[in-house]
C-alpha positions in Angstrom: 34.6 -8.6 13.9 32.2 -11.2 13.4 32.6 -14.9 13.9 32.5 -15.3 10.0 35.5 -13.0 9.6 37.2 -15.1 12.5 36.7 -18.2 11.6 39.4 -17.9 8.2 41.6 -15.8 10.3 41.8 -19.0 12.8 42.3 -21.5 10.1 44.9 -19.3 8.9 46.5 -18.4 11.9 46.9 -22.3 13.1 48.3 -23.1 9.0 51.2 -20.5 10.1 51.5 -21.9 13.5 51.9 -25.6 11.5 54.6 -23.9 9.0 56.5 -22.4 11.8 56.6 -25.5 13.5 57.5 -27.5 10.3 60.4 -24.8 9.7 61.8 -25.2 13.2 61.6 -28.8 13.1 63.3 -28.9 9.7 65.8 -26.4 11.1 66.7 -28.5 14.1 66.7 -31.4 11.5 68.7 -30.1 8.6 71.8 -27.6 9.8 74.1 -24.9 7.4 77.0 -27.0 6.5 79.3 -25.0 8.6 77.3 -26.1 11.7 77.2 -30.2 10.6 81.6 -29.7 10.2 81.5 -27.9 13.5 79.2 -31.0 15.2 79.4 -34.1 15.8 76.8 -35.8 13.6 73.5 -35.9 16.1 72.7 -39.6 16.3 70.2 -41.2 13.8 67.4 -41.8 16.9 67.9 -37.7 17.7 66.6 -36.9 14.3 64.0 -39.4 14.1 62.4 -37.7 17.3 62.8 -34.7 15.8 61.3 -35.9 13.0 58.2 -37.5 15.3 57.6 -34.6 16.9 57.4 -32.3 13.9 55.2 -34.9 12.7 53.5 -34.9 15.5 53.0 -31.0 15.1 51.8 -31.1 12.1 48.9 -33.8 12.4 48.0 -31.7 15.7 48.1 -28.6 13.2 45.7 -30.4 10.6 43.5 -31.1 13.1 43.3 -27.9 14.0 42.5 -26.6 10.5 40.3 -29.4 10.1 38.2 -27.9 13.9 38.6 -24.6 12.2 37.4 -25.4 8.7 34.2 -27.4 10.5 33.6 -24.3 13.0 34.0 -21.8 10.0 31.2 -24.0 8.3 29.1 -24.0 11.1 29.3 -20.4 12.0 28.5 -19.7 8.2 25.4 -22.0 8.3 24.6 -20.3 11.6 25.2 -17.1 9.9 23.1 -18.3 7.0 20.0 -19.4 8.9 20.0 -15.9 10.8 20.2 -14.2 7.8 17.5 -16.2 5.9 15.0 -15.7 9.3 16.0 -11.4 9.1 14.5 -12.1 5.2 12.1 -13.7 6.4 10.8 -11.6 9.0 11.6 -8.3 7.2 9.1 -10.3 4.4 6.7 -10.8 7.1 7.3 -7.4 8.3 6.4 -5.7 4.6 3.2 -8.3 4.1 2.0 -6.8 7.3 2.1 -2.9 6.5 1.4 -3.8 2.6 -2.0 -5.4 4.2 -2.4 -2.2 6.4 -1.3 0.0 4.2 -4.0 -1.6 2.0 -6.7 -1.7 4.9 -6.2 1.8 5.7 -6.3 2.9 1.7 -9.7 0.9 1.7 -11.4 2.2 4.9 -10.5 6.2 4.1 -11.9 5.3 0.3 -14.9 4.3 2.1 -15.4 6.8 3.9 -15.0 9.2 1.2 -17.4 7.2 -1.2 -20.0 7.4 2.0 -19.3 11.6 2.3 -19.6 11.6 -1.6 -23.2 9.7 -1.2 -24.4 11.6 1.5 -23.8 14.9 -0.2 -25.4 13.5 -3.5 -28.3 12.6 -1.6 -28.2 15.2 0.1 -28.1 17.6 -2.9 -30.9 15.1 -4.8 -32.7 16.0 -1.9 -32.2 20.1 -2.3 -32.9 19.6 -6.1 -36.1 17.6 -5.4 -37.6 20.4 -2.9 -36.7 23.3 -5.3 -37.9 21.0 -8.3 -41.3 20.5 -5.8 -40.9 24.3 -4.9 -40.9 25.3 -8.9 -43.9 22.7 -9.4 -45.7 24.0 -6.7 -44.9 27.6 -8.0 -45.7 27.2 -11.3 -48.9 24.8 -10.2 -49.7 28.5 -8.2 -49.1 30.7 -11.1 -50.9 29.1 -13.6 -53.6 28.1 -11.6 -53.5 32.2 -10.6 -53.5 32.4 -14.5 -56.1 30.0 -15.1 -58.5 31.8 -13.0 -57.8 35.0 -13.9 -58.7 34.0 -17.5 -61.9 32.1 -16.3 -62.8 35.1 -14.1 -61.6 37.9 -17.6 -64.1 35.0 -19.5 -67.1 35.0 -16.9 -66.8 38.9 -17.1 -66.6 38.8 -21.1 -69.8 36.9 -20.8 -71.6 38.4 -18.7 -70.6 41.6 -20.4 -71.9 39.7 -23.6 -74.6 38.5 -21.7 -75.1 41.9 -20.8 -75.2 43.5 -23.9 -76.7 40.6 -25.5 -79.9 41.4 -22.7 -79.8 45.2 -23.6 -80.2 44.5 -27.7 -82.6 42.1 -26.8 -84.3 44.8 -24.5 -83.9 47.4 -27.4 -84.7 45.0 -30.2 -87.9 43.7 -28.5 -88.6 47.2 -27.1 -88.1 48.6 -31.0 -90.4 45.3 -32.4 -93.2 46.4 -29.5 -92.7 50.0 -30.6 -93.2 48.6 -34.5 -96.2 46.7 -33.6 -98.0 49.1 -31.3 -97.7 51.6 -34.1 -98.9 49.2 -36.9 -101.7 48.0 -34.6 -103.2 51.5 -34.0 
C-alpha cells in the first residue's frame, strides 16, 4: 500500500481512536439511570477530571489529525513531484528516440538516395558507352558505306572514262578512216 493510501487511513484511524475516547469518557461521565440510583452521586471534581481528560484526549486526537492531514499533504506533494519528474523523464525519454528515430530515418534515406545516384550514374554511364558504341558503329558503317559508294563512283567513272576513251578511240579512228579515204 502506498504512503498516499496510508496517509487517510491514519487520519481516519486516529478520528476513531478520538471518538472512542470521547465515548468512554462520556460513558464514565453520563451513567444508565439504574446505575446513578444504585451510586452514590460521584463528586462534582470526579467528573470534572473526567471531563479534563476526555478533553484532554480529544485535543491530543486533533493534533493528531492535524500531523496526519499535514503528512498526507506532504506525502501527496511528494507523490506529486515524483510523478511530474516520471513525465518528465518519460518526455525526455520519447524526445530522445523521436530524435533517433528521426536520425536513423535520415541516414538510411541517405544512403539509399547515394545507391539510387550511383546506379543512375552508373547506368548514364552504360547508356553513354553504348550511345558512343552506336556512334562509333554507325560512324563505321556509313563511313564503310561512304566508301563503298565513292569506290562503286570511281569504278562508274572510270568505266565511263573507259568507254568514253574507246568512242573516242573509235570515233577518231572512224574520222581518220573518213579522212584517209576522202584524202586519197
Amino acid at each position: 500500500m502506498s504512503q498516499k493510501e496510508q496517509a487517510p487511513k491514519v487520519g481516519e484511524q486516529i478520528e476513531q481512536q478520538a471518538e472512542k475516547a470521547g465515548r468512554q469518557a462520556e460513558q464514565q461521565a453520563v451513567k444508565p439511570p439504574e446505575e446513578v440510583r444504585e451510586q452514590v452521586a460521584p463528586s462534582l471534581s470526579d467528573i470534572l477530571m473526567r471531563a479534563e481528560r476526555a478533553y484532554a484526549a480529544y485535543m491530543e486526537a486533533q493534533k493528531e489529525v492535524a500531523r496526519a492531514y499535514r503528512d498526507s499533504e506532504l506525502e501527496t506533494e511528494k507523490a506529486y513531484k515524483d510523478n511530474e519528474q516520471q513525465a518528465k523523464n518519460a518526455r525526455d525519454g520519447s524526445i530522445r528516440q523521436a530524435l533517433k528515430v528521426r536520425d536513423e530515418t535520415l541516414e538510411k534515406a541517405l544512403k539509399a538516395r547515394e545507391e539510387v545516384i550511383g546506379q543512375a550514374e552508373q547506368a548514364y554511364r552504360k547508356a553513354m558507352e553504348q550511345a558512343e558504341k552506336a556512334y562509333k558503329d554507325s560512324e563505321l558503317r556509313v563511313k564503310n558505306a561512304c566508301d563503298e559508294r565513292i569506290k562503286q563512283a570511281l569504278r562508274t567513272y572510270e568505266g565511263a572514262i573507259a568507254q568514253a576513251w574507246g568512242k573516242r578511240g573509235e570515233t577518231i579512228g572512224q574520222a581518220w578512216k573518213i579522212y584517209t579515204k576522202e584524202a586519197e
